[in-house]
Every structure is written in structure tokens, then in C-alpha cells.
C-alpha positions as CSV (number, residue, x, y, z in Angstrom):
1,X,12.2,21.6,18.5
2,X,12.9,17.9,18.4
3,X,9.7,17.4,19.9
4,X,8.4,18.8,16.9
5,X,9.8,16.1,14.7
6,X,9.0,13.0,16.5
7,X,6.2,10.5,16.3
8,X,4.0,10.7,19.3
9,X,1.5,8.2,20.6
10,X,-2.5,9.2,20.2
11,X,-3.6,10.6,23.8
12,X,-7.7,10.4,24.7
13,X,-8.2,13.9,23.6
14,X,-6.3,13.3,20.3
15,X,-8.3,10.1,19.8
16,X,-11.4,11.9,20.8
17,X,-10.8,14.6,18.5
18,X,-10.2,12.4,15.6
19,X,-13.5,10.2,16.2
20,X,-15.6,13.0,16.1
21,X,-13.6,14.6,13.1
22,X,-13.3,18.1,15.6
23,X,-12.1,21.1,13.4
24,X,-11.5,22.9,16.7
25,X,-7.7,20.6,16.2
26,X,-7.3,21.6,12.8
27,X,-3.9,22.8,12.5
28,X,-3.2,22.0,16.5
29,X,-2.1,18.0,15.6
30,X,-2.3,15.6,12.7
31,X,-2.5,12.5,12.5
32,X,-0.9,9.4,10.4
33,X,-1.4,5.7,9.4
34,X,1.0,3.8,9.8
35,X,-0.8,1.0,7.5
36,X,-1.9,3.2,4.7
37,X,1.7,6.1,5.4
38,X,-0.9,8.8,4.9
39,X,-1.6,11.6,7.6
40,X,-4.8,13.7,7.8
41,X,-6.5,16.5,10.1
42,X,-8.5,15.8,12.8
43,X,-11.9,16.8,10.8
44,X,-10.8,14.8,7.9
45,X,-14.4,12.9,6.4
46,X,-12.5,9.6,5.6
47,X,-12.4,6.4,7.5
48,X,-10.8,6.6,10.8
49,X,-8.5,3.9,11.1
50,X,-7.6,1.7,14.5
51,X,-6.0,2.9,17.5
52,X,-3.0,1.3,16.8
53,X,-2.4,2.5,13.7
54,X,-2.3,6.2,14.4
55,X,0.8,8.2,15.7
56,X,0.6,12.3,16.3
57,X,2.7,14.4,14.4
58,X,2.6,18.6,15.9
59,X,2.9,19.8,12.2
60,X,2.5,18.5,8.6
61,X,6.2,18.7,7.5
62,X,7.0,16.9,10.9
63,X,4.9,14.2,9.5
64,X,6.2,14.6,6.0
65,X,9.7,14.3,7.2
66,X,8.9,10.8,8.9
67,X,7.7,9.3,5.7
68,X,4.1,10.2,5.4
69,X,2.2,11.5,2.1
70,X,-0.9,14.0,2.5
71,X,-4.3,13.3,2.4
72,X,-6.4,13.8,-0.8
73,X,-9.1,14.6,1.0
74,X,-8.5,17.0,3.9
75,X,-5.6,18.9,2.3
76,X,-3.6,18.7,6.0
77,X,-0.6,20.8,4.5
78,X,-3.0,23.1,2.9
79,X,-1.6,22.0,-0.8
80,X,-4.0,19.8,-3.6
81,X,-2.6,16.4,-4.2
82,X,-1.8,15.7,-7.7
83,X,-2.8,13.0,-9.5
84,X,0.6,11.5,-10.1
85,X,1.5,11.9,-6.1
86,X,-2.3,9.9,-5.5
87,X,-1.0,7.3,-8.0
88,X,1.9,6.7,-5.9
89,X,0.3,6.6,-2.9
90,X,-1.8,3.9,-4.2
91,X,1.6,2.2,-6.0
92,X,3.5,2.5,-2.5
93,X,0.2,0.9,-0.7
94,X,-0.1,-2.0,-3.3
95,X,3.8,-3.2,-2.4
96,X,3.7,-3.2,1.0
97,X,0.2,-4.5,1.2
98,X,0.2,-7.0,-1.8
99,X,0.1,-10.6,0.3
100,X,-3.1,-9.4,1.7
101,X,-6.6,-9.5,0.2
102,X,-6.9,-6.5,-2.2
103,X,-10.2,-5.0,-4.7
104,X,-9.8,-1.8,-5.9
105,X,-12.3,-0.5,-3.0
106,X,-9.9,-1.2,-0.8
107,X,-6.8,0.3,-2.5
108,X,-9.2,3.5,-3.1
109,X,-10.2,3.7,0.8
110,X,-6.7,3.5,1.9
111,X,-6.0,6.2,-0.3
112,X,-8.8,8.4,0.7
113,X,-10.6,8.6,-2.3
114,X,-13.7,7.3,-4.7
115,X,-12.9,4.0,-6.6
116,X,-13.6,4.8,-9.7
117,X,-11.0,7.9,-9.8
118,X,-8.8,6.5,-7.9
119,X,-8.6,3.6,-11.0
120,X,-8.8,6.3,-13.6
121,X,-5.8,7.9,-12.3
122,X,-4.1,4.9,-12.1
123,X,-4.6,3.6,-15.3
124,X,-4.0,7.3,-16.8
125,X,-0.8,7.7,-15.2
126,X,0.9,3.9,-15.1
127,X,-0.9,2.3,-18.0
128,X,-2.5,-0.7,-16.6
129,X,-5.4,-1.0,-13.9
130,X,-5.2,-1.6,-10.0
131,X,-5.7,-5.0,-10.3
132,X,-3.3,-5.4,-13.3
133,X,-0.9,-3.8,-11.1
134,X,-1.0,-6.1,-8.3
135,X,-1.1,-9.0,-10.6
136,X,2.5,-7.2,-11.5
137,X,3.8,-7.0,-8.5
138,X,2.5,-10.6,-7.0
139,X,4.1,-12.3,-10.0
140,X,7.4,-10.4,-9.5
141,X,7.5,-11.6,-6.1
142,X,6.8,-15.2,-6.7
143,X,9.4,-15.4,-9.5
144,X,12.2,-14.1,-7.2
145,X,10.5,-17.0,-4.4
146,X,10.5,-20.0,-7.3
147,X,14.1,-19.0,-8.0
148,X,15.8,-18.6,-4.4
149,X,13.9,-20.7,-2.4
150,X,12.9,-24.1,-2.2
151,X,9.3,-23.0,-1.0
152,X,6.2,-25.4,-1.7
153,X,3.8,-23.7,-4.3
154,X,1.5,-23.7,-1.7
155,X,3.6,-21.5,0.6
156,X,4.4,-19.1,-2.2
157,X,0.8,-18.7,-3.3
158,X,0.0,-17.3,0.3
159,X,2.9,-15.0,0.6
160,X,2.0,-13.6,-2.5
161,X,-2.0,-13.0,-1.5
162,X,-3.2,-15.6,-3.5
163,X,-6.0,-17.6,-2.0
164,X,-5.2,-20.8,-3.2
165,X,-2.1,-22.9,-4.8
166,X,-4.5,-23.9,-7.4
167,X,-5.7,-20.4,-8.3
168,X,-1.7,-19.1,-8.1
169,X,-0.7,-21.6,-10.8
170,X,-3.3,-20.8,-12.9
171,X,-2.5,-17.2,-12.9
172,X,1.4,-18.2,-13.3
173,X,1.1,-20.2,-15.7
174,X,-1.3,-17.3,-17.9
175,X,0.9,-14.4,-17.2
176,X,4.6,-16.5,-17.6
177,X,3.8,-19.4,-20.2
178,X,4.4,-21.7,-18.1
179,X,3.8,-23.8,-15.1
180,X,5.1,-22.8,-11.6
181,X,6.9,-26.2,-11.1
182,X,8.2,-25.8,-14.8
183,X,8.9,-22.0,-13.8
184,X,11.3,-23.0,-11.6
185,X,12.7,-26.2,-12.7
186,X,13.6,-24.2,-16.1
187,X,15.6,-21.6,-14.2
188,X,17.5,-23.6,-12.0
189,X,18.4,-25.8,-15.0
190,X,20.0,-22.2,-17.1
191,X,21.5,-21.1,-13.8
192,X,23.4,-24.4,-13.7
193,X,24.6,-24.7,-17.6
194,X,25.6,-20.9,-17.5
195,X,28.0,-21.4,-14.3
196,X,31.7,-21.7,-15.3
């Protein structure tokens, strides 16, 4: 049974099976993404994602009990996913993915559904768009750089998915009041009059 559970490597007939989205292996194997943490069946209609990115799971709870939420689209545990469970898939995939490039396209397609939903849900169930979201999180994460490290703006900006120190400081500046530099320098200055 402990076969059951673990994560297997894609073999050619899985991968075959997947790229020509074979219903035949419905129910047989499913597979998961390791970049988006979503698992489907072998027919499932979305985007089939690279080769090394998938791992084989022989049921849907195995794959469930390694970490991995179910597809909107091909249903592989047979159950609808709610709204607020698409949400979070598209909450989890904006923190683990937020120094890279993101639209709301891509967010969507990693979540295996239509753009325009997929922000609709969002906005209905958190309050705020994708994009706002992101913005969130990116900012978070370059406050907690600005206060512990002694990073250049430069280097912050691109670990936090912003394409340019220019375009980061701008964004700062509009979300926080104030400057990176001034950010920073502001913090470090409280941190020092509040120590006993």
C-alpha cells in the first residue's frame, strides 16, 4: 500500500497518455504539477505542463495527501471545486510564484481556468483583484528585505518580480508613502531608539 502513497516519476506510456489527453487512464493514474501543486486526469483539456514538472500519483487522495489540490476542470476526485478552494489555489500559486513575471492569464492558466472567472472569484471572495493581490504580497516581502538585510534596491526589486529598481520604488513609494531608501532608513532609525 505504500506504493500507493508515494510520488512516482512519469513513465512513456504515462507521458504518452497525458499528451494525447487518453480517457482509456481515467481513473488508472493522475497526474500533478509540481509548479502549479494541482493534479489532473490523463484526459484533462488544460495545458499539459513539462516533463519535469509532472509526478504519478495511483489515486486522487494519494495525491491529495502529498499536498496537491484538484483540478477545476477535470474533476480527478470526482468532486466540483468550490470557488473559495479555486481562490486559494490561485492565493497559494501567487506566493510561491510572486518573483516571477505574473498577468492574471497566467495565474488563471495555472489554475486551470478562464481569466475572467478566475478574477471574479478572486475579487468576490478576498476583496481585492489578482494583480492587487500580488502587489500585496510583493510589497510584504520587500518590507521584511528593506528591514533585515542590507540588500541594494536593485536586488530587492528582482526578488520581488519587479522588472526594474526604478519601477519598484515607484510602486513603494505609492503603496507605503514613502521612498524605499527612506523605508528603510526610518525603520532602522525606530528599531534603534526603542532598544533598551
Amino acid at each position: 500500500m505504500a506504493a500507493d502513497r508515494a510520488e512516482q516519476a512519469v513513465n512513456v506510456e504515462q507521458w504518452q497518455a497525458i499528451n494525447e489527453r487518453d480517457e482509456h487512464f481515467d481513473g488508472k493514474f493522475y497526474y500533478a504539477d509540481r509548479n502549479t501543486q494541482l493534479y489532473c486526469k490523463p484526459s484533462c483539456p488544460n495545458r499539459i505542463p513539462k516533463f519535469n514538472h509532472v509526478c504519478i500519483f495511483t489515486s486522487a487522495e494519494a495525491a491529495e495527501m502529498h499536498g496537491y489540490s484538484p483540478c477545476r476542470r477535470c474533476r480527478p476526485n470526482g468532486k466540483a471545486v468550490t470557488d473559495l478552494e479555486w481562490a486559494g489555489q490561485a492565493e497559494r500559486f501567487i506566493h510561491s510564484h510572486y518573483p516571477n513575471p505574473l498577468s492574471v492569464n497566467s495565474i488563471a492558466e495555472a489554475c486551470h481556468g478562464p481569466s475572467s472567472e478566475m478574477q471574479q472569484v478572486f475579487i468576490r471572495i478576498y476583496g481585492v483583484s489578482l494583480m492587487d493581490y500580488l502587489d500585496r504580497v510583493r510589497m510584504d516581502q520587500a518590507r521584511f528585505l528593506l528591514i533585515h538585510t542590507k540588500l541594494f534596491i536593485k536586488q530587492i526589486a528582482d526578488l520581488v518580480g519587479m522588472p526594474s529598481a526604478a519601477e519598484f520604488s515607484r510602486k513603494f513609494k505609492e503603496k507605503e508613502g514613502l521612498a524605499p531608501t527612506l523605508y528603510r532608513r526610518r525603520v532602522r532609525n525606530r528599531d534603534r531608539v526603542q532598544q533598551p
